[in-house]
C-alpha positions in Angstrom: -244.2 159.5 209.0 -244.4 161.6 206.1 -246.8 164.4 206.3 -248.5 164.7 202.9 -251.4 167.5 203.6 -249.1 170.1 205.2 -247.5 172.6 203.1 -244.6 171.6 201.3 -241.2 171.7 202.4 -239.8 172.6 199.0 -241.7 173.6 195.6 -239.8 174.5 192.3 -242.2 175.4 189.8 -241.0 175.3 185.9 -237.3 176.0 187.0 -235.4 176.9 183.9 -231.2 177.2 184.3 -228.9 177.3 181.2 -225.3 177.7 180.6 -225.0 179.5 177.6 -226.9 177.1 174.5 -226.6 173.4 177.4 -230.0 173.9 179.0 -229.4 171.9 182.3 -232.7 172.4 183.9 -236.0 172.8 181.4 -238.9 173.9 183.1 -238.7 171.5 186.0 -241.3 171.1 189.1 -240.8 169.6 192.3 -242.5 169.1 195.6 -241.1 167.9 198.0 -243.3 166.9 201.2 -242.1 168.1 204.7 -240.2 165.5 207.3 -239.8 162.9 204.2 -237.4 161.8 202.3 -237.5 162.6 198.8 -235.2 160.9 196.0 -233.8 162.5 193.0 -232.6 160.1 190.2 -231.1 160.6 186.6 -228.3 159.9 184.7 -225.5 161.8 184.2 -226.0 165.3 182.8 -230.0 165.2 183.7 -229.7 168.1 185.9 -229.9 166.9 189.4 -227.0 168.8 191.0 -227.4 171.6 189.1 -231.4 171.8 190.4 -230.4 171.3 193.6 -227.6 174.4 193.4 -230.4 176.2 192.2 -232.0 175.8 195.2 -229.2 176.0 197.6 -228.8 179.1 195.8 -224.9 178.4 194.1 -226.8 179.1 191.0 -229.5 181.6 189.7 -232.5 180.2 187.8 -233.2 182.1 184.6 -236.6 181.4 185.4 -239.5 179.7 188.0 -240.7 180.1 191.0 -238.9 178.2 194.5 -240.8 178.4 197.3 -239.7 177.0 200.9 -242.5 176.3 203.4 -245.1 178.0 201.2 -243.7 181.2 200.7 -241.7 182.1 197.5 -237.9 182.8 198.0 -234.7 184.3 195.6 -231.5 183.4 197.3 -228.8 185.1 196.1 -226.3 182.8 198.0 -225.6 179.6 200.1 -225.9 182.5 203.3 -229.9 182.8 202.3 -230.5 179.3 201.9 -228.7 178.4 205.2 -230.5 181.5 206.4 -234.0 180.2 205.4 -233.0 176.3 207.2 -231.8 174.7 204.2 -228.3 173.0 204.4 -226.5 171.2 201.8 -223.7 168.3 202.0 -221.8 168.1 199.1 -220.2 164.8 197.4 -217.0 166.3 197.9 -216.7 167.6 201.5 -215.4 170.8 202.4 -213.7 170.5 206.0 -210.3 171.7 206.8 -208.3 168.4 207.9 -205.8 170.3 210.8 -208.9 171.2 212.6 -211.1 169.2 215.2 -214.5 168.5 214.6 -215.7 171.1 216.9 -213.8 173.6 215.5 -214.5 173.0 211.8 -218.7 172.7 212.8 -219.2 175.9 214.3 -216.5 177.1 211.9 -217.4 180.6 210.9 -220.1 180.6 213.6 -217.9 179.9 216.7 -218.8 180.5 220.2 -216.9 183.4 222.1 -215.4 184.2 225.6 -214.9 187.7 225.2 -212.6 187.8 221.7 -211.2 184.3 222.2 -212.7 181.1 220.7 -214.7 179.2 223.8 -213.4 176.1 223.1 -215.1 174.1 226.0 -218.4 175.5 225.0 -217.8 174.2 221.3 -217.3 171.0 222.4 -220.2 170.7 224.5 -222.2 171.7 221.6 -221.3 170.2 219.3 -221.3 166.4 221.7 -225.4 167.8 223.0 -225.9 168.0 218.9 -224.1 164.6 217.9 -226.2 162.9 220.2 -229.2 164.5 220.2 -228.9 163.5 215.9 -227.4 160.0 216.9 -224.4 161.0 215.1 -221.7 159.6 217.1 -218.7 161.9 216.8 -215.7 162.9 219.2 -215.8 166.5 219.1 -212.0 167.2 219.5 -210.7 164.9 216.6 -208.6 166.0 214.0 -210.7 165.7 210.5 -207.3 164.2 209.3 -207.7 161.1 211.5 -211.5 160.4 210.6 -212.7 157.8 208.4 -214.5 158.7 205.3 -217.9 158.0 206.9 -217.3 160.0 210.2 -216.1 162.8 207.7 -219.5 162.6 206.3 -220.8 162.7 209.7 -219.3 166.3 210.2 -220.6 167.3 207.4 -224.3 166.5 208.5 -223.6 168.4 212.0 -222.5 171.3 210.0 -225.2 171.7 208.4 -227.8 170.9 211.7 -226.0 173.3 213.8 -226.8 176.1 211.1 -230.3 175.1 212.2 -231.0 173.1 208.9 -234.2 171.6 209.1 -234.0 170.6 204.8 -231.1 168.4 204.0 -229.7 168.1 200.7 -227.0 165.6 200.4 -224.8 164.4 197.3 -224.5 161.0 196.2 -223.6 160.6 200.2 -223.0 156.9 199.8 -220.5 157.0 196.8 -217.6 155.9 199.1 -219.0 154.6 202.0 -218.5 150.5 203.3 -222.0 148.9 203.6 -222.0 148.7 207.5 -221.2 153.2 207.1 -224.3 153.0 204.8 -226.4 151.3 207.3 -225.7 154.0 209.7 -226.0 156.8 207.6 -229.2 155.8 207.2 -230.4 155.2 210.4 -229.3 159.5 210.8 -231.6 160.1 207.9 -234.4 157.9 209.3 -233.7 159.6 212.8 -234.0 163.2 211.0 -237.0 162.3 209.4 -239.0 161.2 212.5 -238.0 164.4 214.0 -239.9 166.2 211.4 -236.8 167.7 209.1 -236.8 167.0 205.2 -234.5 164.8 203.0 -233.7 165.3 199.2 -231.3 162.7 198.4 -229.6 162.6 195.0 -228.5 159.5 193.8 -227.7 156.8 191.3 -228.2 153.4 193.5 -231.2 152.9 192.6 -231.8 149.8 195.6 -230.6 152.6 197.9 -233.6 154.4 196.3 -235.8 151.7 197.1 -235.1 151.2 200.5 -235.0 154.2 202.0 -236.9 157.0 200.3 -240.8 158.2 200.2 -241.0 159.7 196.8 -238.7 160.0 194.2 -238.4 162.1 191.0 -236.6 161.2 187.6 -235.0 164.1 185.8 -234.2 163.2 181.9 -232.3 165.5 179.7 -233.0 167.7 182.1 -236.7 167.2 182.2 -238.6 165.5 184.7 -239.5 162.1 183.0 -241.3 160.3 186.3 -242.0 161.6 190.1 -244.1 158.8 192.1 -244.1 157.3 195.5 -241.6 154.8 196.0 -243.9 152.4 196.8 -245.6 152.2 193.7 -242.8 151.7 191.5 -239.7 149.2 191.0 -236.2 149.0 190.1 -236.6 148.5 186.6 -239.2 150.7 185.7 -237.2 153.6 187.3 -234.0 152.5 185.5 -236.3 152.8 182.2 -237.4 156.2 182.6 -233.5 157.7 183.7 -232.2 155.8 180.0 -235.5 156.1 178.0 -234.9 152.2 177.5 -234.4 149.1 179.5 -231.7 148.6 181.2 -230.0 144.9 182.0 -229.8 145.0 185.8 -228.1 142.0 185.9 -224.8 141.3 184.3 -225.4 137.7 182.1 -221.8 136.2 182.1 -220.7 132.8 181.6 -218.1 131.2 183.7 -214.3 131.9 183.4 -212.0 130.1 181.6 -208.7 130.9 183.4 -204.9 129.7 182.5 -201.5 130.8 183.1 -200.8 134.0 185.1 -200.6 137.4 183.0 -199.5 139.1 186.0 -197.5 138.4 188.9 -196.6 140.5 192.0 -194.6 139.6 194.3 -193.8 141.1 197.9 -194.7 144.9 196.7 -193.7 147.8 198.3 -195.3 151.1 197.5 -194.5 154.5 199.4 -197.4 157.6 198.5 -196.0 161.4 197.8 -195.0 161.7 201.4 -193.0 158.9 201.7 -195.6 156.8 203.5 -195.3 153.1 202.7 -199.4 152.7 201.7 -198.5 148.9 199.7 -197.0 146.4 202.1 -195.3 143.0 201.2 -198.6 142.3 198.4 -198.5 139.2 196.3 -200.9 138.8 194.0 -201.5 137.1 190.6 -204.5 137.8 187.7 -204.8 135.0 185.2 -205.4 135.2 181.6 -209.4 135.0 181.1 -210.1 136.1 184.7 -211.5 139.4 186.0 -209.4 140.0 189.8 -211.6 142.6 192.0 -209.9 144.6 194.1 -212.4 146.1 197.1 -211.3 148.7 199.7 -212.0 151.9 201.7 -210.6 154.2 199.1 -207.0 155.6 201.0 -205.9 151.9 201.5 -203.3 151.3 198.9 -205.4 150.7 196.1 -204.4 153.6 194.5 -201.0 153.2 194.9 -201.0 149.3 193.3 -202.7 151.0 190.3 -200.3 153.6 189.9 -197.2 150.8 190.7 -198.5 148.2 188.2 -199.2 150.9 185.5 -195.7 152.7 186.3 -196.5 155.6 187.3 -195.5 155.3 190.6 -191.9 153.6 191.5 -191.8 150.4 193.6 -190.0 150.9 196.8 -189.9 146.6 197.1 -190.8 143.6 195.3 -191.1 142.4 191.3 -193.7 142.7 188.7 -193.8 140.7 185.9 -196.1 140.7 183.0 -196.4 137.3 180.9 -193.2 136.5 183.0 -191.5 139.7 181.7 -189.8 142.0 184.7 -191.6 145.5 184.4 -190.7 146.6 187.5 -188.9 149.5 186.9 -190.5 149.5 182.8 -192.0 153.3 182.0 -195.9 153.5 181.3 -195.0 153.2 177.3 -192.8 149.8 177.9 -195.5 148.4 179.7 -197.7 149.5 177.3 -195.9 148.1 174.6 -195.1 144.9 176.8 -199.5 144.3 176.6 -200.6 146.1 179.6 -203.5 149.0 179.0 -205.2 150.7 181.6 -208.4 152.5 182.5 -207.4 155.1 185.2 -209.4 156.3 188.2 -209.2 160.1 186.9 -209.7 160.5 183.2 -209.4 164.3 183.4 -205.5 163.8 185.0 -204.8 160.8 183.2 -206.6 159.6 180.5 -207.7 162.7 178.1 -206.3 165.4 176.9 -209.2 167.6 176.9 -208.7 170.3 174.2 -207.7 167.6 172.1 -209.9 166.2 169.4 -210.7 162.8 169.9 -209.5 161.1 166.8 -206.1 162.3 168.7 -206.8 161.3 172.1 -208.2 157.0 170.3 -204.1 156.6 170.0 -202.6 158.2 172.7 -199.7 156.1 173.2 -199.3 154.5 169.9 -199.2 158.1 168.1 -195.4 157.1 167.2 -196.0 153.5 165.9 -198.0 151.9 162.7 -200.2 152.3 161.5 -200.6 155.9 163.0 -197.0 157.2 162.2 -194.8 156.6 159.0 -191.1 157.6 160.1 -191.7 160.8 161.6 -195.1 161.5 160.0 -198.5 160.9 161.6 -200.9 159.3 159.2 -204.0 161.4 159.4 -206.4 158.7 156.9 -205.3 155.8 159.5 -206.0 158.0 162.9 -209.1 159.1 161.1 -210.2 155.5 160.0 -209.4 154.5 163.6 -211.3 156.6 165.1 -214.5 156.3 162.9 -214.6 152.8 164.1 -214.3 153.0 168.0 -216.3 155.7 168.3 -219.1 153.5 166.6 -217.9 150.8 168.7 -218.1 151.7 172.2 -221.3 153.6 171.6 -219.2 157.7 172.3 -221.5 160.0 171.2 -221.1 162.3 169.1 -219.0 160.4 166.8 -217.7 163.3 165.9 -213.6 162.3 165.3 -212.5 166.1 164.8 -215.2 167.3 168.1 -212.9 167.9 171.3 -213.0 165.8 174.3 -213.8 168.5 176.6 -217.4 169.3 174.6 -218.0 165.6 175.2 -220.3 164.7 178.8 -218.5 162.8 181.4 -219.6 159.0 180.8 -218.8 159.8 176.7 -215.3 160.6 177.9 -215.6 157.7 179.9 -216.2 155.5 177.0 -213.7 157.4 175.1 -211.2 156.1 177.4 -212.3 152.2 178.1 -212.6 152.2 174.0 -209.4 153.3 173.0 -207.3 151.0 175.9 -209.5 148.2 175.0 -208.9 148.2 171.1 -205.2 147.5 172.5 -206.3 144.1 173.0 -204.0 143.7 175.7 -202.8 140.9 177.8 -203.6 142.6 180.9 -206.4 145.6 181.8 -206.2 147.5 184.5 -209.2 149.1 184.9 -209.3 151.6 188.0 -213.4 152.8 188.5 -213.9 152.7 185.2 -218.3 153.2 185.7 -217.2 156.7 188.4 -219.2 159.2 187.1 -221.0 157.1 184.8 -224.6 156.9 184.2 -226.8 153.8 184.0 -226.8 153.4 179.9 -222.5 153.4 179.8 -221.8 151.6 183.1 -224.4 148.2 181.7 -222.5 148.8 178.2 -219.0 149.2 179.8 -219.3 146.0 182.0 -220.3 143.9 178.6 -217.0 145.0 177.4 -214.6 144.4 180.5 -216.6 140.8 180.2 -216.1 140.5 176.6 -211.7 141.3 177.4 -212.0 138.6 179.9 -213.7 136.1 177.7 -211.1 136.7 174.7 -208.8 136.0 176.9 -207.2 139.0 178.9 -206.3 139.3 182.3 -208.4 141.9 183.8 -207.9 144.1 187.4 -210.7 146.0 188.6 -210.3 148.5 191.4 -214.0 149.5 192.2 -215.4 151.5 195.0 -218.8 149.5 194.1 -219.0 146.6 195.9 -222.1 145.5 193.6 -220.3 146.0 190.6 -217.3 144.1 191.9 -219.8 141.4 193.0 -221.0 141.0 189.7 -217.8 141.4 187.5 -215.5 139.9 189.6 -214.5 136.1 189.3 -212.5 136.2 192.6 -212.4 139.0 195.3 -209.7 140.4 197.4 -210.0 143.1 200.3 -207.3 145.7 200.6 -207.2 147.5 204.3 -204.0 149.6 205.3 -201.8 148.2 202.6 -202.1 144.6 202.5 -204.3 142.2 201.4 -206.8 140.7 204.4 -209.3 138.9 202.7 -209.2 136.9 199.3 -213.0 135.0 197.6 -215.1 134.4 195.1 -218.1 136.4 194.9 -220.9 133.1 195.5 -219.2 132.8 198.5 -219.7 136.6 200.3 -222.0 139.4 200.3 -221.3 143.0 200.7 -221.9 143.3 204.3 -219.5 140.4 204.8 -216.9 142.8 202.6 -217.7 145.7 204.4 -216.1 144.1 207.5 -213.0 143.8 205.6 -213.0 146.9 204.2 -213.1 148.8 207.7 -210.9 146.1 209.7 -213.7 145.3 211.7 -213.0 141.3 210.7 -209.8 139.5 210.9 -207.9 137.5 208.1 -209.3 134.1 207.7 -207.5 131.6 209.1 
C-alpha cells in the first residue's frame, strides 16, 4: 500500500543540471511517495538517467534542492547516497564475473575473521537476505555461470545489503525473457509491501501500467505529466513523452512472400574464444518477408548476424544470397552482392562519429557512382544524397556537414537504418535496430522495415523485444544455445509462450 500522507521518500525541487550549453535537466520536481513505486518515463535524451545520477549523487546539480525523508541532502558521491539508504542498479551491471555471488555482494563490505575474508559467514548472509527479499540466488555461484536475470538479481542484493531502503533501477527489464520479468516483479512488489521505495525508469510503457503507483514524464528535459497511474492510459502517456500521438499499433498488411533471398544451410559459427555459439542452423528469409529472430541475448544471435554480414568467418555450412555462395564474400561483396545491414552497435559498427554525416549516408559505396569519378569523390552527388535521406528518414538536424557524434542517439539511429535502406537491397539485416531508441523513431523506423518488406526485400530482424518482433515479424523463430528450437508465426504464440523457448524451459515441438 502506498503511503501518500507520510513524508516523502524522495523530493527534487527545480533540479537544474547542464553539460556545458545541452541542458539535460531544467528545473525539474519530483516527489516520490515512500514504500511505492514510482515510474519515470521519456524518450531518449529527456533527462531521466541523468536526474536520477543526480540524485544518486554521480552528478552535481547546478542548482535545486534534493531532499530524502524530509530533510535536504548534497551528496557528493554514490558513498553518501548509499550512506543515506539509497541504492542504484544500473542498466549495465557492474559485477565481477570470476567471483561468487557472495563475494561480489558484500564486495567492498566483506565480513572478517580476524584479516581473512569469513567466507561461511558471507554466505549465510547473503542466503538469510535472498530469502528474506524472495530473491532466490545460490550464494556461491560464479557470476560467469548466471543467467542475465539472476545477474540482475545480484545486483538488487547489492544494493539491500548496503541497507537500501530507496531503489533506483535502470531500464531493468531491457534484456530480460517475459517469465524473468514476471519475477522481477514479484521482488519489487515484495519490496514495496515491506515499506521500501521504487523509482523505476523505463520505456515499456505496459510495464508502466502494470506495475507502478505514480509516474512522471520528463520532456526535453522538463517534466511534461506526473499523475497516478491509475488515472491515465497508454496513449495519453505516449503523447506527452513525443508531444504528439503515437501509433501504438503497427497497421501492416499481409506478406506477399516468393523465392528465397537467403539461404543457410548447416551453419557453424565459433565466438572470439573459439566457442562454437552457431550449431548446424538452416534457415531461409524470403523475398517480401520479415524473419524474427527471438533469444536470450548470448545465444548465437549475435554470432549469425556477424556470419551472415561477414564479419565473422563460418567455421561450417553455406550461405547463399539470391542463390550466390557468400560464404567466405567480405562485408563490401556482400554488400555489393544486395545484402545491407543495420548492426546491433552503431557506435562500433555503423558510424564513424567525427565524421560529418553527408560522409557517413555512403559508407560503403564512397568508391562507386555516383559518389566517386575514378579516383575522385564527387562532393555535389554526396551532398545531394544526403540532403535527401536526411529529409527522408526524419534525422534531425538535417544538417549534411554537422558531425555524427553532435547528433542524439535515436538520430544516429536513423542515420544508420536511412542510409542501408536507400541501398534497396535484396536482403536487410537489421540487428535491434529500435535499442536506444525513443518512442517517435522506433513507430517511424518500424514503417520503414515494413515498407522494405512490402517492396519486396527479404528482411532479418534480431530483436531483444519480443513485442516488437511480435508485431513486425511474419514468422518467428527461437534461438537458445546455438540452434534453432522453436519456429511460428506470430497469431499463433504470445510472449510468455516465447519466453519458454528463450530460457529452455520448453522443448522443440514435435
Amino acid at each position: 500500500m502506498t503511503r501518500p500522507d507520510l513524508t516523502p521518500s524522495v523530493e527534487l525541487i527545480e533540479v537544474t543540471k547542464s553539460f556545458g550549453r545541452l541542458v539535460a535537466n531544467d528545473h525539474v520536481s519530483l516527489t516520490v511517495r515512500p514504500g511505492s513505486i514510482h515510474a519515470l518515463v521519456g524518450e531518449n535524451g529527456a533527462g531521466k538517467t541523468t536526474l536520477m545520477k543526480v540524485l544518486f549523487g554521480l552528478y552535481q546539480p547546478d542548482s535545486g534542492t534534493i531532499r530524502v525523508r524530509g530533510e535536504n541532502v548534497r551528496f557528493r558521491s554514490p558513498q553518501d547516497a548509499l550512506k543515506a539508504g539509497l541504492g542504484m542498479v544500473h542498466q549495465h551491471f557492474m559485477l565481477v564475473p570470476p567471483l561468487t555471488v557472495a563475494e561480489n555482494i558484500t564486495l567492498g563490505r566483506e565480513p572478517c575473521r580476524g584479516l581473512a575474508f569469513d567466507r561461511g559467514t558471507a554466505e549465510r548472509e547473503v542466503l538469510e537476505l535472498s530469502r528474506r527479499h524472495g530473491l532466490r540466488i545460490d550464494p556461491r555461484a560464479r557470476i560467469e555461470n548466471l543467467s542475465v536475470g539472476e545477474q540482475q538479481r545480484v545486483e538488487i542484493l547489492k544494493t539491500l545489503y548496503r541497507g537500501a531502503e530507496i531503489l533506483i533501477l535502470d531500464e531493468p527489464t531491457a534484456v530480460l525473457t517475459p517469465q524473468e520479468v514476471d519475477e522481477l516483479f514479484g521482488v519489487l512488489r515484495s519490496l514495496k509491501d515491506q515499506g521500501d521505495t521504487v523509482i523505476l525508469i523505463t520505456h515499456k510503457l505496459r510495464e508502466v501500467m502494470e506495475l507502478s503507483d505514480r509516474v512522471t514524464v520528463l520532456r526535453g528535459g522538463r517534466v511534461a505529466a506526473e499523475c497516478d497511474t491509475r488515472d491515465t492510459t497508454i496513449g495519453e502517456l505516449a503523447e506527452k513523452m513525443v508531444g504528439r500521438q503515437v501509433l501504438l499499433e503497427l497497421e501492416k498488411g499481409p506478406a506477399k512472400p516468393a523465392g528465397a533471398v537467403l539461404e543457410v544451410q548447416g551453419l557453424w559459427v565459433k565466438d572470439d574464444r573459439g566457442l562454437e555459439q552457431v550449431k548446424d542452423v538452416s534457415l531461409a528469409v524470403r523475398a517480401g518477408e520479415v524473419l524474427g529472430v527471438a533469444g536470450v541475448e548470448g545465444n548465437g544471435q549475435a554470432e549469425l548476424v556477424e556470419a551472415l554480414t561477414g564479419l565473422r568467418p563460418a567455421a561450417a555450412g553455406t550461405i547463399l544470397l539470391n542463390r550466390r555462395e557468400i560464404t567466405r564474400a567480405t562485408p563490401l561483396q556482400r554488400l555489393r552482392a544486395g545484402l545491407a545491414h543495420v548492426p546491433a552497435d552503431r557506435l562500433a559498427r555503423g558510424i564513424l562519429a567525427d565524421y560529418d554525416l553527408a560522409d557517413n549516408l555512403i559508407l560503403g559505396r564512397q568508391r562507386d557512382r555516383p559518389f566517386a569519378r575514378g579516383a575522385w569523390l564527387d562532393h555535389e552527388a554526396i551532398h545531394h544524397n544526403a540532403v535527401e535521406t536526411l529529409a527522408a528518414y526524419d534525422v534531425r538536424p538535417p544538417a549534411p556537414r554537422a558531425l555524427v557524434r553532435t547528433l542524439s542517439g535515436g538520430n544516429q539511429q536513423k542515420l544508420v537504418v536511412g542510409r542501408e535502406l536507400s541501398r534497396h537491397a535484396a536482403l536487410l539485416v537489421a540487428a535491434h535496430p529500435t535499442r536506444g531508441v525513443d518512442l517517435g523513431a522506433i513507430e517511424f523506423i518500424h514503417r520503414r522495415l515494413i515498407a522494405e518488406r512490402d517492396r519486396g526485400a527479404g528482411v532479418l530482424l534480431v530483436s531483444s523485444e519480443l513485442s516488437e518482433l511480435l508485431s513486425l515479424s511474419d514468422r518467428l523463430i527461437v534461438f537458445y544455445e546455438g540452434k534453432i528450437v522453436f519456429e511460428t508465426r506470430p497469431a499463433d504464440t504470445d510472449e510468455r509462450a516465447l519466453g519458454l523457448y528463450m530460457s529452455g524451459q520448453a522443448g522443440a515441438p514435435a
